[in-house]
Backbone as CSV, one residue per row, in Angstrom:
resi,resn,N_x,N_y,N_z,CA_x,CA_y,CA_z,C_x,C_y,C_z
1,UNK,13.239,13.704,-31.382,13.921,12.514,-30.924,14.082,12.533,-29.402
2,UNK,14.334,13.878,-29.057,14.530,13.883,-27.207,13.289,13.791,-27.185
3,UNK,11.912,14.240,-27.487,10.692,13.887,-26.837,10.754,12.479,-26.502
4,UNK,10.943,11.531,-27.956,10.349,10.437,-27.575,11.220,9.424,-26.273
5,UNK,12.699,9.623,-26.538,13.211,9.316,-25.863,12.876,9.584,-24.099
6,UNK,12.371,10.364,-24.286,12.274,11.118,-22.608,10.634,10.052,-21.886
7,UNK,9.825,10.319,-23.371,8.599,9.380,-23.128,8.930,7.852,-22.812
8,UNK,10.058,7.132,-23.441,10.025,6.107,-23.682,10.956,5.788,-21.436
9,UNK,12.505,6.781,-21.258,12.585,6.780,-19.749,11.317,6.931,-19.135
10,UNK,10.615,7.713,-19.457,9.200,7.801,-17.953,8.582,6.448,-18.216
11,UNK,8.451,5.677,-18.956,7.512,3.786,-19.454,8.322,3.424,-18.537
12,UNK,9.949,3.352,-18.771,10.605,2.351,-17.983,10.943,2.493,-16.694
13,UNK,11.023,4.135,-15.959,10.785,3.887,-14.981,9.697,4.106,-14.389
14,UNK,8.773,3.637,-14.772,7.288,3.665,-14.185,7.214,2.318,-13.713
15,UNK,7.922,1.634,-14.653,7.619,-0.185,-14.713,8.130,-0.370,-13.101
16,UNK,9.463,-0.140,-13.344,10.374,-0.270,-12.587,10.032,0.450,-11.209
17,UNK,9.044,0.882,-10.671,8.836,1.740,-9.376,7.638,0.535,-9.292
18,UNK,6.924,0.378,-9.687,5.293,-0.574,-9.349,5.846,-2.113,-9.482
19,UNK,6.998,-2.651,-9.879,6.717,-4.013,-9.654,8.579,-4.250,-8.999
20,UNK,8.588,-3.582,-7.978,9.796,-3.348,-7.298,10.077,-4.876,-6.159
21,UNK,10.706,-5.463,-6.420,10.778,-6.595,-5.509,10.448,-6.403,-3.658
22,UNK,9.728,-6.979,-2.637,9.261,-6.809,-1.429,9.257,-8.085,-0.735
23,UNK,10.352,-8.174,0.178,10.330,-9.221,1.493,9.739,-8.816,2.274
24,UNK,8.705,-9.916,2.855,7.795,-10.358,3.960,8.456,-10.572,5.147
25,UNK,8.760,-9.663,6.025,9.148,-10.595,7.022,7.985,-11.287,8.185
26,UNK,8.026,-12.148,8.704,7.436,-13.181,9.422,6.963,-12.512,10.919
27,UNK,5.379,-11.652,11.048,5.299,-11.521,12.790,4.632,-12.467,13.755
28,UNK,5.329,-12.607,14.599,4.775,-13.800,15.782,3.529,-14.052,15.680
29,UNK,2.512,-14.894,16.076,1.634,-14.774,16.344,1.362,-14.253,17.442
30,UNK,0.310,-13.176,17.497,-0.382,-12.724,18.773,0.691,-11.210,18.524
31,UNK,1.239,-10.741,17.344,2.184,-9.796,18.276,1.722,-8.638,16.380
32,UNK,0.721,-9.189,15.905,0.380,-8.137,14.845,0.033,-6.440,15.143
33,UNK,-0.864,-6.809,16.381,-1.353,-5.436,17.601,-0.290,-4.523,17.205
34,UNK,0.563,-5.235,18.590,1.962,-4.481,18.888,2.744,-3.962,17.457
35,UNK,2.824,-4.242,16.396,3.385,-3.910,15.104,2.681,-2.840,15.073
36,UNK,1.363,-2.828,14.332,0.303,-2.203,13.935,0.252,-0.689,14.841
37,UNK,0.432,-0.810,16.273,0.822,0.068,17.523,1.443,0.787,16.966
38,UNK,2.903,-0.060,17.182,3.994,0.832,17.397,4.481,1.379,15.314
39,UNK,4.012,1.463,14.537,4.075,1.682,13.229,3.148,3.321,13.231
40,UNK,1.992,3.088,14.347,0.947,4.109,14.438,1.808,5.201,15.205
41,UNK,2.982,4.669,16.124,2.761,5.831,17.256,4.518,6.163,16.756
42,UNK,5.061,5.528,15.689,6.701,6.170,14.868,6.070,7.065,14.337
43,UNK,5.126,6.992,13.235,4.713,8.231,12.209,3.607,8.761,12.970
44,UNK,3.393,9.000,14.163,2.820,10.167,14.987,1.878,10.446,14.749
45,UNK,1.095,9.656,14.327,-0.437,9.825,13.965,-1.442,9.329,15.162
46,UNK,-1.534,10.470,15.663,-2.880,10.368,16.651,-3.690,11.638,16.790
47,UNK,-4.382,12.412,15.425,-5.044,13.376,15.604,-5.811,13.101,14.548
48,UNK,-6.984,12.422,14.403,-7.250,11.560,13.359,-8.926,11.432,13.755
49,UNK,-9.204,11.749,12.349,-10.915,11.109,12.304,-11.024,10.101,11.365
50,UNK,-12.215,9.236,11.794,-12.205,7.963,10.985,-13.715,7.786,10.372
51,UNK,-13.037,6.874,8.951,-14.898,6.659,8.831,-14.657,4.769,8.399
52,UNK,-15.301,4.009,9.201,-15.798,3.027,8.408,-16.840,2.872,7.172
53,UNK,-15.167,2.637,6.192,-16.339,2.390,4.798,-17.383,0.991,4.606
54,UNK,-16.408,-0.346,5.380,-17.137,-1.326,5.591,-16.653,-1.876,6.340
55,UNK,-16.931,-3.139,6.732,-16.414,-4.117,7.350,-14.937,-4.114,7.514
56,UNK,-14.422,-4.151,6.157,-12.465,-4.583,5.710,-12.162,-3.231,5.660
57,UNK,-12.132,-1.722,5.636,-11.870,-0.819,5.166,-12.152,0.341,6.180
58,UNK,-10.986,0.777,7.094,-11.165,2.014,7.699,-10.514,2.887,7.073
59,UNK,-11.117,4.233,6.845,-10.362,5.445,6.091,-10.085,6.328,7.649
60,UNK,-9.277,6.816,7.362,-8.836,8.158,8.954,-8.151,8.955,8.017
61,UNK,-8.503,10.172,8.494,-7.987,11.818,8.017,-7.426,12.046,9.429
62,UNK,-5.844,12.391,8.839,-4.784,12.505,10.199,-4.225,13.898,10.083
63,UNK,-4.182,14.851,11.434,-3.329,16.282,11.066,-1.874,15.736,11.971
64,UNK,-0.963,16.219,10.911,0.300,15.884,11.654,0.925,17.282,11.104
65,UNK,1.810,17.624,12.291,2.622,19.005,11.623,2.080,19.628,10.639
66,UNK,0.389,20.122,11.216,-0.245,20.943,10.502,-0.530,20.504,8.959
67,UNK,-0.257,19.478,8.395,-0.639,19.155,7.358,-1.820,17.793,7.466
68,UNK,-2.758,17.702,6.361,-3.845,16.666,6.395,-3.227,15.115,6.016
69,UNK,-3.274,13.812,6.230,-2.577,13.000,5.983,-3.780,12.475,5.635
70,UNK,-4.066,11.137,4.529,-5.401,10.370,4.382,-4.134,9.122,4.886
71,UNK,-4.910,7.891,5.804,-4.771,6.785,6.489,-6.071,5.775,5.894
72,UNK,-4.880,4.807,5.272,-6.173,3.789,5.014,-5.561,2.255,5.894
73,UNK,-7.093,1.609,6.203,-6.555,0.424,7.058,-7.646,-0.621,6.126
74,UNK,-6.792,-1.298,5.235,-7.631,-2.215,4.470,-7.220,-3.456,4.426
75,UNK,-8.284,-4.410,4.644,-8.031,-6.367,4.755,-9.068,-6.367,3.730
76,UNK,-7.774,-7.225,2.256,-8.442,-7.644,1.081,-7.612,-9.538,1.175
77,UNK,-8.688,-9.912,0.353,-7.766,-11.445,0.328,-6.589,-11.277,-0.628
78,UNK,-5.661,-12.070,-0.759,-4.828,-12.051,-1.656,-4.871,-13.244,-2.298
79,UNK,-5.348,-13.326,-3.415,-5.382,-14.419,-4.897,-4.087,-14.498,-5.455
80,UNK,-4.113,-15.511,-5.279,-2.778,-16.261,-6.541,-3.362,-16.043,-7.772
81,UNK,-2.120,-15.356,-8.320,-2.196,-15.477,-10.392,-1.637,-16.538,-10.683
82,UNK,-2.700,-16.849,-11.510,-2.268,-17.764,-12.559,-1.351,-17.811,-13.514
83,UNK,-0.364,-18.393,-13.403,0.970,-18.098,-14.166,1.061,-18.844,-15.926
84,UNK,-0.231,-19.407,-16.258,-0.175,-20.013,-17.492,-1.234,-19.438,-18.297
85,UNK,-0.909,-19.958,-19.970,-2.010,-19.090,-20.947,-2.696,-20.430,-21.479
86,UNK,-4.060,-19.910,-21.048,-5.684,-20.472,-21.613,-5.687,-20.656,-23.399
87,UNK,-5.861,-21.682,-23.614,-6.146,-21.683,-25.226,-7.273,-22.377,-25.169
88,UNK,-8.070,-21.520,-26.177,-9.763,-22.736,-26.506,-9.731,-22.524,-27.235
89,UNK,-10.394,-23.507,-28.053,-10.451,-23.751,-29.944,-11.961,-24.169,-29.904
């Protein structure tokens, strides 16, 4: 009975970590750089090799305090879901 119970807490908080509510806040135009910058140079990442995987997708391997960090820089579109159910007969 404690197994399942214990299985059934790790479902719910699994749910509960991946669809966690997230405000957008709004950056100026022209001032994404400067974000993007200064986000790079708080978490101290400037010892870094990079590979372009494509076009949208830079990977960088970062050493910070002697440990390896993986850095990903990815532009995907974002699609609206469809919030209704399809019936065909």
């Amino acid at each position: 009975m404690l197994f399942v119970f214990s299985i059934l807490l790790l479902f719910i908080q699994a749910n509960c970590l991946s669809y966690k509510p997230r405000i957008y806040n709004r950056i100026p135009e022209f001032y994404v750089q400067d974000r993007i910058i200064n986000f790079i140079q708080r978490n101290r990442i400037n010892n870094c090799y990079e590979h372009l995987e494509n076009d949208h997708l830079l990977l960088l391997k970062c050493y910070k305090f002697n440990k390896l960090f993986d850095v990903e820089i990815n532009i995907k579109p974002a699609y609206k879901k469809n919030n209704y159910v399809s019936i065909y007969i």
